[in-house]
MIMIKE-196813 format. One line per field, with one value per residue (C-alpha): chain; x, y, z. Coordinates in Angstrom, 3 decimals. Layout:
BEGIN
c = A/...
u = X/...
v = Y/...
w = Z/...
END
This chain:
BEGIN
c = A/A/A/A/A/A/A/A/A/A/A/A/A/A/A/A/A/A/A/A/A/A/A/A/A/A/A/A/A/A/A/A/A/A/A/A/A/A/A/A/A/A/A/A/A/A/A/A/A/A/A/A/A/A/A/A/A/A/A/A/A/A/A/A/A/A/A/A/A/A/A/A/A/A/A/A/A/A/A/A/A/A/A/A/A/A/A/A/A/A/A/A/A/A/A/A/A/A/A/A/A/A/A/A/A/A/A/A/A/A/A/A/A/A/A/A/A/A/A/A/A/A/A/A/A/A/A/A/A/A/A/A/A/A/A/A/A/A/A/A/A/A/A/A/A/A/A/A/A/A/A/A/A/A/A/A/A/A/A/A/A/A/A/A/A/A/A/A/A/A/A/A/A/A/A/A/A/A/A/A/A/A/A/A/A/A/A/A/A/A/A/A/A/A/A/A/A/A/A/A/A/A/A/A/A/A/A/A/A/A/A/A/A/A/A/A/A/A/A/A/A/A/A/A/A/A/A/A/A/A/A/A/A/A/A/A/A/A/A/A/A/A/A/A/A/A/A/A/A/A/A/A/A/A/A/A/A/A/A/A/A/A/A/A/A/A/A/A/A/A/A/A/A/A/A/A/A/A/A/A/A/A/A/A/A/A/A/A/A/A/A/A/A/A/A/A/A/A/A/A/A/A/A/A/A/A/A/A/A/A/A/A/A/A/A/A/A/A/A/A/A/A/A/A/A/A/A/A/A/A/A/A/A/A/A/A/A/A/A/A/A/A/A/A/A/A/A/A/A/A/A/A/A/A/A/A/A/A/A/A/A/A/A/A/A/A/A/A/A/A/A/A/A/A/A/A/A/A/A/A/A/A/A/A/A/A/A/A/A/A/A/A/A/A/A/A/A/A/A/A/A/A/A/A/A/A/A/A/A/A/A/A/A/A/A/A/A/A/A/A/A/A/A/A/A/A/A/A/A/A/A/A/A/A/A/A/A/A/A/A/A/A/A/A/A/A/A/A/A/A/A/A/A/A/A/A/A/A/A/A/A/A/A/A/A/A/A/A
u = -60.562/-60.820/-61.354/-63.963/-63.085/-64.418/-63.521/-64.135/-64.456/-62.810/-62.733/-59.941/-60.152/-64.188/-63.689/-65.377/-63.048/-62.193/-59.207/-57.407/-57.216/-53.828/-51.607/-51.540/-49.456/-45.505/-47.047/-49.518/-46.756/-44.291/-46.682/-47.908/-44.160/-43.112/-45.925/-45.368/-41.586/-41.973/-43.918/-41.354/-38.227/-39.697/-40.106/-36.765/-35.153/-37.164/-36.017/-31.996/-32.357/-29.667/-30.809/-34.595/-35.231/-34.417/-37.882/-39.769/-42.871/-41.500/-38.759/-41.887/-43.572/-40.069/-38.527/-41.311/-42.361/-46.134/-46.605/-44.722/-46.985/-50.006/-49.330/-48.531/-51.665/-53.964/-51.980/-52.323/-56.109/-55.988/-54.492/-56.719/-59.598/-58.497/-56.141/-54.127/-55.404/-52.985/-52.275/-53.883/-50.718/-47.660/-46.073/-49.491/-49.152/-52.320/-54.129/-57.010/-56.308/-57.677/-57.885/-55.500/-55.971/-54.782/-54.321/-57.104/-54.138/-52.393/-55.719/-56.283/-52.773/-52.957/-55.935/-54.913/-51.409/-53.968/-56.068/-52.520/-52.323/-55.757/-55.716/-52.891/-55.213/-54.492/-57.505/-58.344/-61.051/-61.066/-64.964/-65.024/-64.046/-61.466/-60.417/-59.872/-56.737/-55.125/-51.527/-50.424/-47.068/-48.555/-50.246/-47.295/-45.497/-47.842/-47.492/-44.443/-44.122/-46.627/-44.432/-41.503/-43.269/-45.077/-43.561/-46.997/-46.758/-43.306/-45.334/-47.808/-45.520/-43.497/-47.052/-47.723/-43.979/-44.560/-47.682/-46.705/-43.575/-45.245/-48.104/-46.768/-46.107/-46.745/-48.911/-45.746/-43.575/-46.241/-46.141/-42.139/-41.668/-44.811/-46.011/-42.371/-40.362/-43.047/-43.868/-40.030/-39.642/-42.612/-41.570/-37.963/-38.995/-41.135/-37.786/-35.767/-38.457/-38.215/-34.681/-34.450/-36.306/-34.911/-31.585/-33.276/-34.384/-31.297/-29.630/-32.309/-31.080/-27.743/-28.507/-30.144/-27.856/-25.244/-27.820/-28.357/-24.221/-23.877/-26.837/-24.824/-21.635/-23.739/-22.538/-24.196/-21.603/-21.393/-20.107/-17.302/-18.089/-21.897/-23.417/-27.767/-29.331/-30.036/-33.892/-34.808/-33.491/-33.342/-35.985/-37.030/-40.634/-41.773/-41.512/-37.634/-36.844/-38.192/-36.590/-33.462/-33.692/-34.608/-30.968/-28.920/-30.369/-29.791/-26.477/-25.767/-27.141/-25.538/-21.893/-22.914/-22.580/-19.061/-17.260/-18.588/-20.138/-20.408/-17.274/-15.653/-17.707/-14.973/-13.325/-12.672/-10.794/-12.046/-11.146/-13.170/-15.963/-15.525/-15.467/-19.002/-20.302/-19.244/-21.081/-23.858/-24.332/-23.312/-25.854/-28.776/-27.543/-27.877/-31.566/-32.749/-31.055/-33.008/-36.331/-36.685/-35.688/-38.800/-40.637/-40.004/-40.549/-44.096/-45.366/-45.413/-44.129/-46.125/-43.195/-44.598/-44.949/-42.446/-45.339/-47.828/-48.857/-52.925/-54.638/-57.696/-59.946/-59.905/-58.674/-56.587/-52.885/-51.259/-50.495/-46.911/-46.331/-44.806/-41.204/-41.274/-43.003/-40.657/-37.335/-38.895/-39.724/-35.654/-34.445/-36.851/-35.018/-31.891/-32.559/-34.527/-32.609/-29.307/-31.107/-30.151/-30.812/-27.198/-29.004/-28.454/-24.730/-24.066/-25.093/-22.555/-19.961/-20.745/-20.282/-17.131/-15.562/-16.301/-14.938/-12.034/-11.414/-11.710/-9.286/-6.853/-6.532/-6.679/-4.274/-2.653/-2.995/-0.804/-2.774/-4.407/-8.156/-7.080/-6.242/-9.208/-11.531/-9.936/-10.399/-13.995/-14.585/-12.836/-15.046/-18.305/-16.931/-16.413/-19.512/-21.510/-19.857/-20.421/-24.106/-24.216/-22.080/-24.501/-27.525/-26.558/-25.645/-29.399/-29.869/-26.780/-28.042/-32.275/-33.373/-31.723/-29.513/-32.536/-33.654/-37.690/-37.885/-37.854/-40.769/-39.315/-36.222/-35.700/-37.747/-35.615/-34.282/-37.726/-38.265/-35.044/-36.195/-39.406/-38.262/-35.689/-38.576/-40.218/-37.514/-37.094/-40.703/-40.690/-37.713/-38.927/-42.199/-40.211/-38.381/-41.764/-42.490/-39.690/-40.037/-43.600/-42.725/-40.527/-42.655/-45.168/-42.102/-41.346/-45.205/-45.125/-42.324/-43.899/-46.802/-45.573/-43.285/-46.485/-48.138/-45.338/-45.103/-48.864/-48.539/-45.391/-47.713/-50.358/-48.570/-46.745/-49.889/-51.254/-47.896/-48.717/-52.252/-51.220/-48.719/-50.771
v = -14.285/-17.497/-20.566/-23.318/-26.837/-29.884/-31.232/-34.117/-33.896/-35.429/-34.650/-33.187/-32.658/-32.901/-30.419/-31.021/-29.787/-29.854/-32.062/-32.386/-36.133/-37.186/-34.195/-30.648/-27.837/-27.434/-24.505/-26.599/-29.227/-26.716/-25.218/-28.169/-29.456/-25.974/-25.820/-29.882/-28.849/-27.758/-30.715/-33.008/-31.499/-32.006/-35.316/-35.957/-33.444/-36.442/-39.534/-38.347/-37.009/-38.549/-37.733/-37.678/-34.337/-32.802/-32.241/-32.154/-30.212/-27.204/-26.807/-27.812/-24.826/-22.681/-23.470/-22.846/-25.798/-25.408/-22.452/-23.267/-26.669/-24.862/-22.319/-25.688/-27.376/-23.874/-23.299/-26.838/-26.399/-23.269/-24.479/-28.072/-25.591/-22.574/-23.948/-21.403/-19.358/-19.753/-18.493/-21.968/-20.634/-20.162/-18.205/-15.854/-14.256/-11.858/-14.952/-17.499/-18.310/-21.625/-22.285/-25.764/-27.978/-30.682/-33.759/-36.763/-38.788/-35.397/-34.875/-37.956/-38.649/-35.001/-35.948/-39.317/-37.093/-35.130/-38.325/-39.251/-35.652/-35.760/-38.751/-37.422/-34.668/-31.877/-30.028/-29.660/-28.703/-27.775/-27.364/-23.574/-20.518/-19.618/-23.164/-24.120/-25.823/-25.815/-27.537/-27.794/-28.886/-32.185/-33.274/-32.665/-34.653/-37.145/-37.513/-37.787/-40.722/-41.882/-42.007/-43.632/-46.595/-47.067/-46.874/-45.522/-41.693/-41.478/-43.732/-40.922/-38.177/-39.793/-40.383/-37.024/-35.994/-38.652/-37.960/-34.031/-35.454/-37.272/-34.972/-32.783/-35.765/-35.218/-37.771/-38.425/-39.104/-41.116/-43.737/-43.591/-42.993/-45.157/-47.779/-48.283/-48.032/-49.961/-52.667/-53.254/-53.778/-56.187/-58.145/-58.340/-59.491/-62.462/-63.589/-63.554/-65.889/-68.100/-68.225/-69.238/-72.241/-73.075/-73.079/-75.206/-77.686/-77.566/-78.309/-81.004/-82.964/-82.546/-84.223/-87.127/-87.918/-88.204/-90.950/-92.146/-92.865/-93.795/-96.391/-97.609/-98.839/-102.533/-103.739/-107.880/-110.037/-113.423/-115.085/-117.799/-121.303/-121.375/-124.280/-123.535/-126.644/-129.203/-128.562/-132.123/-133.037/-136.797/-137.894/-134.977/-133.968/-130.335/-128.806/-130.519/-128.384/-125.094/-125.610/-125.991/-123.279/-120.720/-121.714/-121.484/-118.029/-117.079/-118.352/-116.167/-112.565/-112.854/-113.402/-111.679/-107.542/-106.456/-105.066/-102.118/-102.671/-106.084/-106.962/-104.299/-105.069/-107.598/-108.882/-106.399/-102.736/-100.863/-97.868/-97.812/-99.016/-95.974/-93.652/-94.792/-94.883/-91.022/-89.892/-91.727/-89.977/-86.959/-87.226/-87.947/-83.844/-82.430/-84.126/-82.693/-79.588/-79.511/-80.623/-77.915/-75.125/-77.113/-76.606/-73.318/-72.121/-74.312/-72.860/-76.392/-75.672/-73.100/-70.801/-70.325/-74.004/-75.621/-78.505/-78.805/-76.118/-75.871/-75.021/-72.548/-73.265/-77.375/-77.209/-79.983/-79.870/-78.622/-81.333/-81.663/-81.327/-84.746/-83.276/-83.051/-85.876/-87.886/-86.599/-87.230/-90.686/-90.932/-89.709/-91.933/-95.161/-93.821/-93.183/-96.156/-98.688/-97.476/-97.769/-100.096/-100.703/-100.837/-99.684/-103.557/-103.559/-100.093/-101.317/-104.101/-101.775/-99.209/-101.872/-102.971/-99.799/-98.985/-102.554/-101.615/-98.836/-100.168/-103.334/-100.435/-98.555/-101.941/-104.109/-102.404/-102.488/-105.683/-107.878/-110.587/-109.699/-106.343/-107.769/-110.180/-106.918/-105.307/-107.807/-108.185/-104.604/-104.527/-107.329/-105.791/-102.504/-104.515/-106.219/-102.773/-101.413/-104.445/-103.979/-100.751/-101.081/-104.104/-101.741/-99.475/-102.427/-103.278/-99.861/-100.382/-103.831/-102.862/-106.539/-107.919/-110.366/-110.380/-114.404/-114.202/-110.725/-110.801/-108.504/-105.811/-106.158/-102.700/-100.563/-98.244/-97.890/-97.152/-94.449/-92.800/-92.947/-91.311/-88.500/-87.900/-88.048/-85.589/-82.962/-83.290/-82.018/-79.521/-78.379/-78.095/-76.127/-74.107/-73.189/-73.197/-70.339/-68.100/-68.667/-67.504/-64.803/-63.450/-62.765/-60.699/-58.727/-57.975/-57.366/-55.093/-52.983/-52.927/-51.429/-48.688/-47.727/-47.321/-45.131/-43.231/-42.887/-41.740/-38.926/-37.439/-37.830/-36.074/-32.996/-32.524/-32.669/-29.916/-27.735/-27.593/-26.622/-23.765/-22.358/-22.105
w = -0.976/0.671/-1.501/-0.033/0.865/1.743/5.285/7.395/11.223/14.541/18.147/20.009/23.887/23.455/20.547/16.933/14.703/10.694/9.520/6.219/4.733/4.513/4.329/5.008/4.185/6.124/7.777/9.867/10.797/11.614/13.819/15.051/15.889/17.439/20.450/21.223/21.715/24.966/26.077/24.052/25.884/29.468/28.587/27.376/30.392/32.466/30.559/31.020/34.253/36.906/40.315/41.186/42.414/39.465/38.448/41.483/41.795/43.237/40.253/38.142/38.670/39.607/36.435/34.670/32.826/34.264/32.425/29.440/29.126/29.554/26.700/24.639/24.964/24.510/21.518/19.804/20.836/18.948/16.014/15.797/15.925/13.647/11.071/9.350/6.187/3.345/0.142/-2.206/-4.180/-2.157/-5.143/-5.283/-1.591/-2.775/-4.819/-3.332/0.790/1.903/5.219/6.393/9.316/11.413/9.568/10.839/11.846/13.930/15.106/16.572/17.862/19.754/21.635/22.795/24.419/25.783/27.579/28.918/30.079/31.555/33.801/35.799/36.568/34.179/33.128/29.259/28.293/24.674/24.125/26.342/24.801/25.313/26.092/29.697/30.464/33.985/34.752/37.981/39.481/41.052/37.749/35.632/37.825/38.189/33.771/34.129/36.895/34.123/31.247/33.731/34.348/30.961/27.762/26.289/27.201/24.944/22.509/22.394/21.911/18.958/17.193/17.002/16.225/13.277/11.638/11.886/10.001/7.577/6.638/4.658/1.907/-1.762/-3.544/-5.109/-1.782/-0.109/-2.579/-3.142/1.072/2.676/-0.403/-1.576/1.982/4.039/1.410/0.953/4.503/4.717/1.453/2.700/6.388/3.944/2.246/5.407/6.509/3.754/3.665/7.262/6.651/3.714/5.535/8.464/5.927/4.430/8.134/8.174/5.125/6.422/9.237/7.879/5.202/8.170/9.945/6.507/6.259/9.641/9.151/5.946/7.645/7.929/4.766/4.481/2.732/2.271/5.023/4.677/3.943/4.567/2.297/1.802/3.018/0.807/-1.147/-0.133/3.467/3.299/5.858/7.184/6.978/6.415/9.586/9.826/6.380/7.932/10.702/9.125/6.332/9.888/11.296/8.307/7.574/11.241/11.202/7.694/9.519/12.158/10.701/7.068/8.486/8.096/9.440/10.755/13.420/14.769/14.009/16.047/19.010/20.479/18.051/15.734/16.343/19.496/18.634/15.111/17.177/19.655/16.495/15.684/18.409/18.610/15.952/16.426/19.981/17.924/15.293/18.205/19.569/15.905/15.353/18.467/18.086/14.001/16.027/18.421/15.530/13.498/16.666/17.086/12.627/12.786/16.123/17.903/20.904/23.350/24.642/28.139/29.166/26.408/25.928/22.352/21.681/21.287/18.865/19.779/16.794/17.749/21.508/20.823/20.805/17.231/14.714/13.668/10.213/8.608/8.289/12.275/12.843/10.680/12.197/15.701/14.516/13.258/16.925/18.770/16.728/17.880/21.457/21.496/20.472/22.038/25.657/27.943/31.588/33.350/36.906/38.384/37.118/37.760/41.639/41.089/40.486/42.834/44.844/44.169/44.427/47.357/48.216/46.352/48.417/51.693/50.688/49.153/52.408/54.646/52.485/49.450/45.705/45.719/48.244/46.313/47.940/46.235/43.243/43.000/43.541/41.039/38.301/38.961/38.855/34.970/34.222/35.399/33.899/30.491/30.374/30.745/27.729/25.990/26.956/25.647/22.559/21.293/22.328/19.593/17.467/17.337/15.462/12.939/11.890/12.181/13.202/10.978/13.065/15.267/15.184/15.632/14.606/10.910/10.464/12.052/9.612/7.863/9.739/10.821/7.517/5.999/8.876/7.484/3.905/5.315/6.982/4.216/1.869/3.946/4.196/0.524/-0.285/1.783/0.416/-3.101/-1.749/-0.030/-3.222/-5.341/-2.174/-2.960/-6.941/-6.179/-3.653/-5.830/-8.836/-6.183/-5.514/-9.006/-10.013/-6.296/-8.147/-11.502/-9.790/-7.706/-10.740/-12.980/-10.052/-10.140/-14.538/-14.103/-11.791/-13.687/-16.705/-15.331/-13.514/-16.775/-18.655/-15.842/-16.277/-19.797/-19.720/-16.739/-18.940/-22.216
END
């Protein structure tokens, strides 16, 4: 007796033929699995070979791999079209048969490997009976030049080999080996994410707390014997006070920072100088190094030209989000106000030396003209660092020594307190993210674990009724 079934329908090498839903019985998939083996093996035999001729046409069709692909293909025709009649029972040989197919997802996978097949030439035909299928040494050849220079014929074959594999699946095994396995992976990939970028963050606050203690070592202090001018001038009018209240603060700035740096920038200890002025340079590598991993987690940056990227709903280059925007703001101080044009003095000294040279070769390092060269090349040499050095000064002491630039006093500061601002926000979102993420995962869990509760409920419930 054969039981009736309900059955949906898909084409296979211009063939209409029934298909199961999502699995099928191990009878199907063995079979399935047992006439792609051929085809499978010639393609690996191809993938390891070592010299080229090993599968030339000739040996093709003298080896027998023609035929044997042939048979294959008729045979997995056969099978999309006939299915196999099976006991519904597997323990009641004699009981109800039903008849099994392809699953849709075999089905469909088998007849894109047979387009692959076709447009190298082989014939298939699957809609004649007895299907027509005709493999010649040339076209198998030409398939597998095919699946040498494209990674899509081996894509094919491992389709097939997979949903023949996964087909037989319980109810059961689909939601512990697919829902369970496949979520997992997709839920895990989403923490890695956020962990990433709450470890860039974190790199980020590292970062700016350094600038932020770097930009501290300007401590104001009260400098020695300065006496405020009087409230009341005698006879001087307004303008006279301001005036003199405007010196006796500049006067105060510019001796009240110490002693780090202005104090080391001559007069004080060189080599303390030289130490901050290494981590400042330092610090300048780790923000840019933090701004182009920003770049790269926020999509900023377009990969193929390394310029904004654009965004194709506006058209218009891709905003930065404040975090970047603020640390780019923080580097841009630092580069900024540690540039200095040296290119007339580094002429001067270019200069010199080659002066130098010529008076070392002509008259010796202990000819006065040599000498006198010499000492004008330290000086010019000296007065470029001290270019440099007070360069970077202007960004220890933000404008503050600055006379006429009061307004600008602090900035730099408040950019730091910005960005640092920033960075700490996104931080706490971030951790609001994985707080959130997390209880998905757990409700994900509690989910696939009831699934699971249900079914064993209901095919103990089904064991019962069967036996009484």
């Amino acid at each position: 007796m054969t039981a009736a079934t309900t059955l949906i329908k898909t084409d296979v090498a211009g063939l209409n033929v029934h298909v199961e839903g999502e699995t099928t019985r191990g009878d199907i998939a063995s079979q399935y699995l047992n006439y792609l083996a051929p085809i499978t093996n010639l393609l690996d035999q191809e993938k390891s070979k070592t010299v080229s001729t090993d599968l030339n046409p000739t040996a093709l069709d003298s080896q027998g791999y023609t035929t044997q692909v042939q048979n294959s293909i008729i045979g997995l025709i056969n099978l999309a079209n006939n299915g196999i009649n099976l006991p519904a029972d597997p323990t009641q040989p004699n009981g109800i048969h039903v008849t099994y197919y392809l699953t849709q997802e075999m089905a469909s996978n088998l007849d894109s490997l047979f387009n692959s097949l076709k447009v190298s030439g082989i014939n298939i035909d699957a809609s004649t009976s007895p299907p027509t299928v005709s493999v010649n040494a040339d076209s198998l050849r030409r398939w597998l030049d095919l699946s040498d220079i494209s990674p899509i014929v081996s894509q094919l074959m491992g389709n097939c080999i997979d949903s023949a594999n996964t087909a037989t699946r319980t109810f059961q095994a689909l939601i512990e080996l697919d829902y369970v396995s496949t979520s997992n992976q997709t839920l895990s990939q989403k923490l890695s994410n956020l962990e990433d970028a709450l470890n860039t963050t974190e790199g980020v606050l590292k970062t700016l707390s350094d600038v932020q203690d770097l930009h501290n070592q300007v401590t104001p202090v009260t400098p020695t014997g300065y006496v405020p001018p009087s409230d009341s001038p005698s006879g001087k009018n307004t303008a006279d006070k301001n005036n003199a209240y405007s010196a006796a603060f500049n006067s105060a700035t510019n001796t009240a920072f110490a002693p780090i740096p202005l104090a080391a920038l001559g007069s004080g200890d060189p080599a303390q100088t030289q130490v901050l002025y290494s981590r400042f340079d330092s610090i300048v590598q780790s923000l840019n190094s933090e701004i182009s991993t920003l770049q790269t987690q926020f999509h900023t940056i377009d990969p193929n030209t390394g310029m904004q990227a654009i965004d194709p709903t506006t058209g218009k280059p891709v905003v930065d989000p404040e975090i970047l925007s603020r640390l780019k703001t923080v580097r841009d101080d630092m580069v900024q106000s540690s540039t200095v044009d040296t290119s007339a003095i580094d002429a001067q000294i270019q200069t010199l030396q080659q002066k130098l040279k010529i008076a070392n070769n002509s008259f010796g390092q202990i000819n006065p003209a040599t000498v006198g060269l010499q000492r004008q090349l330290t000086n010019l040499q000296n007065q470029k660092a001290q270019m440099e050095a007070n360069a970077k000064s202007a960004w220890f002491t933000d404008g503050w020594t600055s006379q006429g630039a009061i307004d600008t006093s602090g900035q730099l500061q408040q950019h730091i307190s910005f960005a640092i601002s920033a960075a700490e926000n996104l931080n706490d979102q971030q951790k609001v993210n994985v707080q959130n993420f997390m209880f998905v995962f757990q409700q994900f869990y509690t989910s696939a674990s009831s699934l699971l509760t249900k079914i064993s409920q209901i095919i103990e419930q089904e064991g019962q009724a069967v036996s009484r």
